[in-house]
N, C-alpha and C positions, 0 to 999 in steps of 0.2 A: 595483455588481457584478452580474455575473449568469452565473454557472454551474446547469446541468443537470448532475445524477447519478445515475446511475441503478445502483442493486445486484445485481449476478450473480452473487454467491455467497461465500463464505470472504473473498478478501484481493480479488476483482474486481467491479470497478465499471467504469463510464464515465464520463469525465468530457468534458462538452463546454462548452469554453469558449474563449472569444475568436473564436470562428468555426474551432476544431481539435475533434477528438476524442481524446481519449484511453485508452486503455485500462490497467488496473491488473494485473501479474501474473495471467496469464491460465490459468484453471483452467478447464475444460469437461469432463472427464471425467463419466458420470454416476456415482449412488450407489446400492447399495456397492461400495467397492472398497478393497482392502490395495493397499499399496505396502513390499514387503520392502527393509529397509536393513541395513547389516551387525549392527547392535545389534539388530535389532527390526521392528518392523510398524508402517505409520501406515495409519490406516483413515479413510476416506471415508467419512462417512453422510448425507451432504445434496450433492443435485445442484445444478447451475447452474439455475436461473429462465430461462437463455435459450440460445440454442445460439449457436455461433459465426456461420452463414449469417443467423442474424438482425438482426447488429449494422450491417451495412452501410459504410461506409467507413470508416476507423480511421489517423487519421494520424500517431502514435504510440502505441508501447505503451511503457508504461514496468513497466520489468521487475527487482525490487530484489533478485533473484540467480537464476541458472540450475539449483540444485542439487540442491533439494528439491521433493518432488512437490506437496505442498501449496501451493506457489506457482507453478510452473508443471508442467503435468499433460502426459500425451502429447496430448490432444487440445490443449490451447493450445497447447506444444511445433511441432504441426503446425499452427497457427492464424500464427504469427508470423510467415512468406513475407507473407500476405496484405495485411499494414501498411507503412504506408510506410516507418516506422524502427521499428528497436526499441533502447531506451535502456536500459543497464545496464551494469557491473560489464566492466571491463576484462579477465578472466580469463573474463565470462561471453562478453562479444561475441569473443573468441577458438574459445571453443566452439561459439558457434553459428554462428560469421561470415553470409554472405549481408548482409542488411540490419541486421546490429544496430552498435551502436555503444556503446565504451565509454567510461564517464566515474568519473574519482576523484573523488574528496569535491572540490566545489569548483568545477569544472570546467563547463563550461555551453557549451549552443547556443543559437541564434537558430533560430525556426520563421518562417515569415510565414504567414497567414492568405489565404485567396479573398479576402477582404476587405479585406486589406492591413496588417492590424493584426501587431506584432511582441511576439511571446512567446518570454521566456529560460526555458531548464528546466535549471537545476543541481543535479549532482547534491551530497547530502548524509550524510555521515558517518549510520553504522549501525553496531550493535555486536549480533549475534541470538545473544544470551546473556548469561552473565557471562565478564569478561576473562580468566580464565583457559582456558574451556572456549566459547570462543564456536563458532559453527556454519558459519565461512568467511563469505568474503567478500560483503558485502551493503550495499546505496545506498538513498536515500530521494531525493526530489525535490522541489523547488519550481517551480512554475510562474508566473511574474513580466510582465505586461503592463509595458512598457516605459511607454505613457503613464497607468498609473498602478498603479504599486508597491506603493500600499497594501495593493490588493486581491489578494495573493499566493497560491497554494494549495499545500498540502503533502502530499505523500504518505509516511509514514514508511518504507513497508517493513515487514520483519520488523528489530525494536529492542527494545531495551530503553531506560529512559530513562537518559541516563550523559549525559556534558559534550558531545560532540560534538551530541546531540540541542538540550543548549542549547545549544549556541553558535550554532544556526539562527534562536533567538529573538534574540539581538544583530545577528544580518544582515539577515535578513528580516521586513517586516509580514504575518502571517499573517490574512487573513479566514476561512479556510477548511482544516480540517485533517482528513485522511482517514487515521484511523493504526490500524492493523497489532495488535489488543488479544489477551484472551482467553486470557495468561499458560502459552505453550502449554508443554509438560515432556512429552521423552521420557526412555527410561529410562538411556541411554546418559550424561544431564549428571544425573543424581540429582533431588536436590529443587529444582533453579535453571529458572528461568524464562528463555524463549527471546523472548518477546514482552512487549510490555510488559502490567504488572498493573493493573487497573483502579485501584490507588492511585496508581500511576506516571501512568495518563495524566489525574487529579485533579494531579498536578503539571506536566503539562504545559499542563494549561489554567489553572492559575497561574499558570505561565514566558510563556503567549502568550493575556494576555486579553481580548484582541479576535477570536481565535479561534473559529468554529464548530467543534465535533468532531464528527466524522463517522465511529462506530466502525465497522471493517470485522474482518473473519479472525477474530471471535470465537464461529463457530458451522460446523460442515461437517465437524468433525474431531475423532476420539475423544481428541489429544489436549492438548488444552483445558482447561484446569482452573477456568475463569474465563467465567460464560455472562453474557448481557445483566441478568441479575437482577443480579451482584456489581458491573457498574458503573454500573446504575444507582443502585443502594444508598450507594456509592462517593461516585457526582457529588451525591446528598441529602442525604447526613453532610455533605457538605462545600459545601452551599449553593450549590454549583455547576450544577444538574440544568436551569438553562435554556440552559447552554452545551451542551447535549449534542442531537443531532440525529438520528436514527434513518431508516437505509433499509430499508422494506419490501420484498422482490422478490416481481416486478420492476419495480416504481414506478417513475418517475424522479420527484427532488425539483427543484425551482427556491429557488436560495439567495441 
């Protein structure tokens, strides 16, 4: 297997593999910055590591809901023309129309490569909260090399861990898992978690243990309750800490 990723901030990365690039809910905005919502204020305190003109071609973005500024910001927002597709939420590709495209849980394209290689990207069930008070509609991804399955990578989105998360572990072989941490809580759902907890995603690399994790969106936003010290405490308790992978920005890693 051999993916490049490279870290830009909060929930965005690169991902380049099979001979595609990909980009992760795209946030460019710099810091600081409020973003008022009808309950409240979400603050920006850490900019992107790279600008948008420096990413250079981008042949999808994959984009796990249109709704929140924290996952996609006005500068990414205007960044999305510039990619070939943009992959999301059937509710979101309606609002943004132009290039985007939507998918339900399940649902899948075929990309081909310069190369010729063929990568399926499906989308996958998300739940960004608890069931009674989740935060609308939102998709996670896997990325699937046809000639060989093993090697799959996953982008969770913004999640919690609930059944739909496993039931990606019954589908798919995950090598490679880029998920969405950092237990985030605004004031409008109370004490519940919008993202998954660093204990949550000690059970996810339970449920998928041939899995790299690759934790993203758990730093950039005041509200976070959960910073890289909680999981990697998390992955130690639980003798897990060589599953865990860490990106620097704006490094890229080779995996």
């Amino acid at each position: 297997m051999d993916v490049e990723l490279t870290y830009i901030g909060g929930p965005t990365a690169l991902i380049h593999f099979e001979g595609l690039r990909f980009l992760t809910d795209p946030t460019f905005d710099p810091a600081p910055a409020d973003y008022p919502y009808p309950a409240g204020v979400l603050h920006k305190n850490i900019g992107p590591a790279l600008t948008p003109d420096s990413l250079g071609h981008i042949d999808t973005v994959l984009l796990s809901h249109d709704h929140h500024p924290d996952n996609l910001d006005k500068s990414g927002r205007e960044f999305l023309p510039n990619a070939e597709m943009v992959l999301t939420t059937p509710s979101g590709a309606e609002h943004l129309g132009g290039n985007a495209l939507g998918l339900a849980p399940w649902q899948s394209v075929e990309l081909r490569s310069a190369t010729n290689q063929i990568l399926r990207v499906t989308a996958t069930p998300a739940r960004h909260g608890p069931a009674h008070l989740d935060r609308g509609p939102v998709i996670g991804f896997v990325l699937t090399p046809l000639d060989h399955p093993e090697d799959s990578i996953y982008f969770s989105g913004d999640t919690v861990w609930y059944e739909g998360v496993e039931e990606v572990a019954a589908r798919f072989h995950i090598r490679t898992a880029l998920l969405n941490l950092g237990a985030a809580q605004v004031e409008a759902v109370g004490p519940y978690h919008l993202t998954m907890t660093a204990e949550e995603a000690v059970t996810f690399a339970r449920a998928f243990p041939d899995a790299t994790i690759v934790p993203l969106h758990f730093e950039g936003w005041a509200h976070f309750s959960e910073s890289r010290s909680e999981i990697d405490r998390a992955f130690a308790d639980a003798g897990l800490e060589d599953h865990l992978h860490w990106l620097v920005a704006p490094a890229s890693r080779r995996l």
